[in-house]
Each structure stands twice: as C-alpha cells, then as structure tokens.
N, CA, C and O atoms as a GROMACS GRO file, in nm:
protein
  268
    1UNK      N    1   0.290  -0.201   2.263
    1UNK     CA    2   0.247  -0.082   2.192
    1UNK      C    3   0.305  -0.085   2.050
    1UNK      O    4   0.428  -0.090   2.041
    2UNK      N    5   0.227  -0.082   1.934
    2UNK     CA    6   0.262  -0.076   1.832
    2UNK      C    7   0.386   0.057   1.796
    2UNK      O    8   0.391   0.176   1.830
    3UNK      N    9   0.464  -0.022   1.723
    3UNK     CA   10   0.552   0.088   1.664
    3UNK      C   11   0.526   0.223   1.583
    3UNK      O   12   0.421   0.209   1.520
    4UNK      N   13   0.572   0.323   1.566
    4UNK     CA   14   0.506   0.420   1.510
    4UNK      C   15   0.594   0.433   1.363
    4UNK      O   16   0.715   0.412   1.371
    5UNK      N   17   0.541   0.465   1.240
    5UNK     CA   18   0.577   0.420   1.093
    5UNK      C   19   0.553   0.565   1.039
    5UNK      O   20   0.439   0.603   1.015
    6UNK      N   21   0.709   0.679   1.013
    6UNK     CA   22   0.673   0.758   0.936
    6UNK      C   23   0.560   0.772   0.853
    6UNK      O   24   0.531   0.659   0.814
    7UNK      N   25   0.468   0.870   0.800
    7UNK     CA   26   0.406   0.894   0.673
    7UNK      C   27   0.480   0.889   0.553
    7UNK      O   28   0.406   0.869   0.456
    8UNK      N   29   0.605   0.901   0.523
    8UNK     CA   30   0.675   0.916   0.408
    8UNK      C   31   0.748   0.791   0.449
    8UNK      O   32   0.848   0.793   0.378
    9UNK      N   33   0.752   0.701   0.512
    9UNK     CA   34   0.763   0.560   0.493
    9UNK      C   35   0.681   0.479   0.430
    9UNK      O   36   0.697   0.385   0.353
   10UNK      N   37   0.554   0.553   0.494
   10UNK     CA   38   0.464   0.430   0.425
   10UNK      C   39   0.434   0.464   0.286
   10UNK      O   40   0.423   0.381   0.195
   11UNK      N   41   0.419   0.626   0.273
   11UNK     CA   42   0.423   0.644   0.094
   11UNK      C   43   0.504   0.639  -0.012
   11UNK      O   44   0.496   0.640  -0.135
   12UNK      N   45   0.592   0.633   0.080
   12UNK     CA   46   0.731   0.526   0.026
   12UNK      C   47   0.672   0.349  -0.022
   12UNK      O   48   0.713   0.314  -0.133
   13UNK      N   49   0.624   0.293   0.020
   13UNK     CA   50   0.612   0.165   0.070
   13UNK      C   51   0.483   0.167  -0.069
   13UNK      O   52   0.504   0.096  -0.167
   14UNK      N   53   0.395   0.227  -0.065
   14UNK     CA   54   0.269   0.225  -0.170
   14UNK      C   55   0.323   0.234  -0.288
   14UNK      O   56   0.304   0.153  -0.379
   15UNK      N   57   0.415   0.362  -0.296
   15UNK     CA   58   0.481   0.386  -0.429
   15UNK      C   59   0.546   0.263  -0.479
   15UNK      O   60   0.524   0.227  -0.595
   16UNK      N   61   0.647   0.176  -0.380
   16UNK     CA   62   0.701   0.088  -0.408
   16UNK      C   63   0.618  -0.058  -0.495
   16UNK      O   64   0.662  -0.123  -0.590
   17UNK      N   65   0.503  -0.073  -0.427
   17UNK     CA   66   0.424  -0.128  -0.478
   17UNK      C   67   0.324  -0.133  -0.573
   17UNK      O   68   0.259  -0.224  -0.624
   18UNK      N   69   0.327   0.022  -0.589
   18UNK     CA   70   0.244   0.034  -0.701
   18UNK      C   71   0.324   0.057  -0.844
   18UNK      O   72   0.256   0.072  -0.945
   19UNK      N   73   0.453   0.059  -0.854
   19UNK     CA   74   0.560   0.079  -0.950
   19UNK      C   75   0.598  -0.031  -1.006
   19UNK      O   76   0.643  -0.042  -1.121
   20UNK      N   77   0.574  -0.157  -0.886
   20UNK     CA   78   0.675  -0.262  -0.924
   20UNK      C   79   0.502  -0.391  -0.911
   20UNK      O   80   0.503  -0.513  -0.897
   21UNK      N   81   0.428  -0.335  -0.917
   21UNK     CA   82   0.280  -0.426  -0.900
   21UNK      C   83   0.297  -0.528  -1.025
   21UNK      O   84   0.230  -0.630  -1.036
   22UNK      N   85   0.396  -0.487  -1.118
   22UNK     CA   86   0.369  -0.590  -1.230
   22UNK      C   87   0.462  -0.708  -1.221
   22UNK      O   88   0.444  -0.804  -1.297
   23UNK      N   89   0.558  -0.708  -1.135
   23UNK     CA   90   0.641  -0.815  -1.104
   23UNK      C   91   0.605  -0.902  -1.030
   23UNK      O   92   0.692  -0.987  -1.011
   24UNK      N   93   0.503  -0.920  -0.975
   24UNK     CA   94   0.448  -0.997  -0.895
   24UNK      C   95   0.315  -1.072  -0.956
   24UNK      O   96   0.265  -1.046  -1.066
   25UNK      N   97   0.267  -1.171  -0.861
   25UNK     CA   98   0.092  -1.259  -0.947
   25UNK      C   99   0.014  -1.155  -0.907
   25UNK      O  100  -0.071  -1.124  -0.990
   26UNK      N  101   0.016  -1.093  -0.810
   26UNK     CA  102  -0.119  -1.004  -0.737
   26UNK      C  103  -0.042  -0.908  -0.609
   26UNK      O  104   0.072  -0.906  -0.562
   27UNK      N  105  -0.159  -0.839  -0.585
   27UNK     CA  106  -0.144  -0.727  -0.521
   27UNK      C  107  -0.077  -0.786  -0.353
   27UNK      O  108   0.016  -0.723  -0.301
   28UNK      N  109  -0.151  -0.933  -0.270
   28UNK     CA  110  -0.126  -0.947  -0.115
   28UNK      C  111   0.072  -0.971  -0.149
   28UNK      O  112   0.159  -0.943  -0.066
   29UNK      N  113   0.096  -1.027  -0.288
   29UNK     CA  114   0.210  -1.082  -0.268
   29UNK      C  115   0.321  -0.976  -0.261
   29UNK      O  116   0.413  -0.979  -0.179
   30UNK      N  117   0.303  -0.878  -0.360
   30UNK     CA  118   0.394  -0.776  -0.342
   30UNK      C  119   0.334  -0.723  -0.235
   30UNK      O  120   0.411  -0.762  -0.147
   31UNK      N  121   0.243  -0.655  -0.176
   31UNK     CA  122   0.238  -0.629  -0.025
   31UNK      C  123   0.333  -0.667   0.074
   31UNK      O  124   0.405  -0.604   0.151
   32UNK      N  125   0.307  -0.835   0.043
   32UNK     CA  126   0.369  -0.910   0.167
   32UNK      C  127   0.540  -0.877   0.146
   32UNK      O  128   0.625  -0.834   0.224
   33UNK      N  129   0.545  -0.914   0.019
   33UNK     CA  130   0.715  -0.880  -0.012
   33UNK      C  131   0.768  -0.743   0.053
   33UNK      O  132   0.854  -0.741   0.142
   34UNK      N  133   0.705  -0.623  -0.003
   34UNK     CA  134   0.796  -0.547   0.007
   34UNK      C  135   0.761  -0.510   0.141
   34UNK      O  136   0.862  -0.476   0.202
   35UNK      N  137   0.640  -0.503   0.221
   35UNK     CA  138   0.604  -0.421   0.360
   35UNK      C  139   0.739  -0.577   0.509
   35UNK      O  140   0.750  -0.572   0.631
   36UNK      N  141   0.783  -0.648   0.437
   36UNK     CA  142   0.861  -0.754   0.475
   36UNK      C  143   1.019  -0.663   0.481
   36UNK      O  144   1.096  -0.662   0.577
   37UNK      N  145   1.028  -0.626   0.413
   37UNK     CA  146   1.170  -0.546   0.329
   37UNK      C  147   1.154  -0.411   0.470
   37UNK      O  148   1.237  -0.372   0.553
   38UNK      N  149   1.042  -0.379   0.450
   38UNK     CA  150   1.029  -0.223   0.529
   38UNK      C  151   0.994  -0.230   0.627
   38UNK      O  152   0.988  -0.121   0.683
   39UNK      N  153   0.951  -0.344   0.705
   39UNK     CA  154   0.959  -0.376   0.831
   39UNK      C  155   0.822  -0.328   0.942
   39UNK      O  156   0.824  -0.279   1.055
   40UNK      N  157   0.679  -0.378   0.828
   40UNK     CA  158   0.577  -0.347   0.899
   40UNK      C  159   0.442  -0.441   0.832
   40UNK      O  160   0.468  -0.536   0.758
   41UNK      N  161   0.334  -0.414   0.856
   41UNK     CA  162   0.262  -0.507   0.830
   41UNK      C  163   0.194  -0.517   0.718
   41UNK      O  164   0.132  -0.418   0.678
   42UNK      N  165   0.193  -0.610   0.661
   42UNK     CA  166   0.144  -0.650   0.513
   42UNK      C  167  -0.002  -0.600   0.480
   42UNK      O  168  -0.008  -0.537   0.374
   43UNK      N  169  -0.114  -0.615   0.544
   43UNK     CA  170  -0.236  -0.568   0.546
   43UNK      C  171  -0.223  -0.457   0.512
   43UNK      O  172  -0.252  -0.406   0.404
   44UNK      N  173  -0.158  -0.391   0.644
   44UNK     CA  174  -0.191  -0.213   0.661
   44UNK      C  175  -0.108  -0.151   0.515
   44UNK      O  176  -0.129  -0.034   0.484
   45UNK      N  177  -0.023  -0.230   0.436
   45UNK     CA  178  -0.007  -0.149   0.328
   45UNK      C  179  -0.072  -0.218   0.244
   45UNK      O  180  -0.033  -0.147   0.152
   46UNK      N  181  -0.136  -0.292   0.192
   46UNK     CA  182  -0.233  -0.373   0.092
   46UNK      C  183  -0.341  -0.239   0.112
   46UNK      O  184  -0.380  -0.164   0.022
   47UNK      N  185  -0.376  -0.236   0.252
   47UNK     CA  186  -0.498  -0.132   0.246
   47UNK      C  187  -0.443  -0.001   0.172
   47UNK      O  188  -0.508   0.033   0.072
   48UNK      N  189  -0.341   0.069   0.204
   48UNK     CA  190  -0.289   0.199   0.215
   48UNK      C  191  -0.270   0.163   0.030
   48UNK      O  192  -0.300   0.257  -0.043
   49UNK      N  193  -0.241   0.081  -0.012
   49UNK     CA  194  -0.198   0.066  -0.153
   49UNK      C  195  -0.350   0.057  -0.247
   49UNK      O  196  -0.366   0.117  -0.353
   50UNK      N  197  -0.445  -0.024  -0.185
   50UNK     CA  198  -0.610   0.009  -0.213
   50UNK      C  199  -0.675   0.164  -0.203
   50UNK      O  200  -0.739   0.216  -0.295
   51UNK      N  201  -0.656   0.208  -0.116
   51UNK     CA  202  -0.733   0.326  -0.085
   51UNK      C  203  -0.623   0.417  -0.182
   51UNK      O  204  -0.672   0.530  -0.178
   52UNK      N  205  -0.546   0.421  -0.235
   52UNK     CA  206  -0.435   0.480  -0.341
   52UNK      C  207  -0.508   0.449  -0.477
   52UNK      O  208  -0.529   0.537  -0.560
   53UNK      N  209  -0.540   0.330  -0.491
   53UNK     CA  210  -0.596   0.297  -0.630
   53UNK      C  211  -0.706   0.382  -0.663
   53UNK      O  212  -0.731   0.438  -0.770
   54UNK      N  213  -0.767   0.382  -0.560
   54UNK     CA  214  -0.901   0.390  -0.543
   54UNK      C  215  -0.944   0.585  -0.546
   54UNK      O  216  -1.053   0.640  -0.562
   55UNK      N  217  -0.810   0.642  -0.524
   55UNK     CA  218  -0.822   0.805  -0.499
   55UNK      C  219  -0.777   0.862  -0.614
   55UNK      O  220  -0.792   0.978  -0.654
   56UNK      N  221  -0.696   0.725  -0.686
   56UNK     CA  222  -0.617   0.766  -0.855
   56UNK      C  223  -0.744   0.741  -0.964
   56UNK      O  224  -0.743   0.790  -1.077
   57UNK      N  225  -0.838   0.668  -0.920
   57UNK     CA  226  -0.948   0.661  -0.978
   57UNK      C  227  -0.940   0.528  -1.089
   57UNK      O  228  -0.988   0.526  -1.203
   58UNK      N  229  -0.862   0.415  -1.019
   58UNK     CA  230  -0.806   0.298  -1.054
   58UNK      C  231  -0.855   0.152  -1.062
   58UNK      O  232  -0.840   0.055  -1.137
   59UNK      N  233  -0.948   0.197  -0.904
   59UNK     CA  234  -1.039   0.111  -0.855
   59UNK      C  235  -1.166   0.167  -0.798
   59UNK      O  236  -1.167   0.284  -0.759
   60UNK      N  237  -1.272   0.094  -0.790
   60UNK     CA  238  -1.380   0.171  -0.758
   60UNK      C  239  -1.412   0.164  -0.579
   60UNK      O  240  -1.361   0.076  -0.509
   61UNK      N  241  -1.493   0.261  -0.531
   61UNK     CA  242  -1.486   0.277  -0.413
   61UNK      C  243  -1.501   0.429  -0.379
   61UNK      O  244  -1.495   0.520  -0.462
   62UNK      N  245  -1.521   0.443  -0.253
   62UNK     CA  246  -1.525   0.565  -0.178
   62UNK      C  247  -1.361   0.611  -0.177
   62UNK      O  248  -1.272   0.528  -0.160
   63UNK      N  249  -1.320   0.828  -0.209
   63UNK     CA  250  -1.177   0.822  -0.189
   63UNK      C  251  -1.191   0.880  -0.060
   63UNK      O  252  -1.270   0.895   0.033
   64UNK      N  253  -1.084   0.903  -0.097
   64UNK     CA  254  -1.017   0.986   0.084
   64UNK      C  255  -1.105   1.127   0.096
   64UNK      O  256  -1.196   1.150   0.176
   65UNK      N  257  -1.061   1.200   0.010
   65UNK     CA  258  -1.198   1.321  -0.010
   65UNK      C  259  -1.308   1.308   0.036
   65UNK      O  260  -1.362   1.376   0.123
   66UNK      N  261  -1.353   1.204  -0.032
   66UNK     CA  262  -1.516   1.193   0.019
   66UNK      C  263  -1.560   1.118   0.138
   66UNK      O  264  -1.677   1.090   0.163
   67UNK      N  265  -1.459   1.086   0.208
   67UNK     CA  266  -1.555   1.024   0.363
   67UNK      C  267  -1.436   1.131   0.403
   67UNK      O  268  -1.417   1.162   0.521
   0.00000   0.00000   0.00000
C-alpha cells in the first residue's frame, strides 16, 4: 500500500522546485533531485509541479479550476 504524503509536503516539494528550477538543465532533473531528498516519487511531483505552471498561467493547458 502506497505511503500517504502530507499536502503541505508535497507543496513544499513544488515550491522547492519551482524556486530552484534554474539550477538545474530541466524540469525531470530537479524533480528527480529534490522528490529523492523528500522521499517520494519523481513523476508524481514533475506532474504536481506541471499542473502548478499551468494554474500560474506559465504553461498552457487545462487548470485545476476548470476540470
């Protein structure tokens, strides 16, 4: 059974990556780095860090609002 991951962990974890996105080549690597550090899976915050871009109006896409 998967582990269960505060909400203010993981927006912890987005923030982290979206602050420090310039120290890295691209987005999977700091993913992989820091969701490594915080002790969960690299995807599920790549996504959580996308759908962030995407609600700041950063990247294009459907936001959280609208579906």
């Amino acid at each position: 059974m998967p582990k269960r991951i505060p909400e203010e962990t993981k927006q912890r974890a987005v923030r982290l990556v979206l602050d420090h996105l310039d120290e890295y080549p691209n987005l999977t690597t700091a993913c992989e780095t820091i969701s490594k550090r915080l002790g969960f899976g690299a995807e599920s915050l790549r996504r959580r860090v996308r759908q962030a871009q995407v609600d700041a109006g950063d990247r294009q896409g459907v936001t959280t609002s609208e579906s």
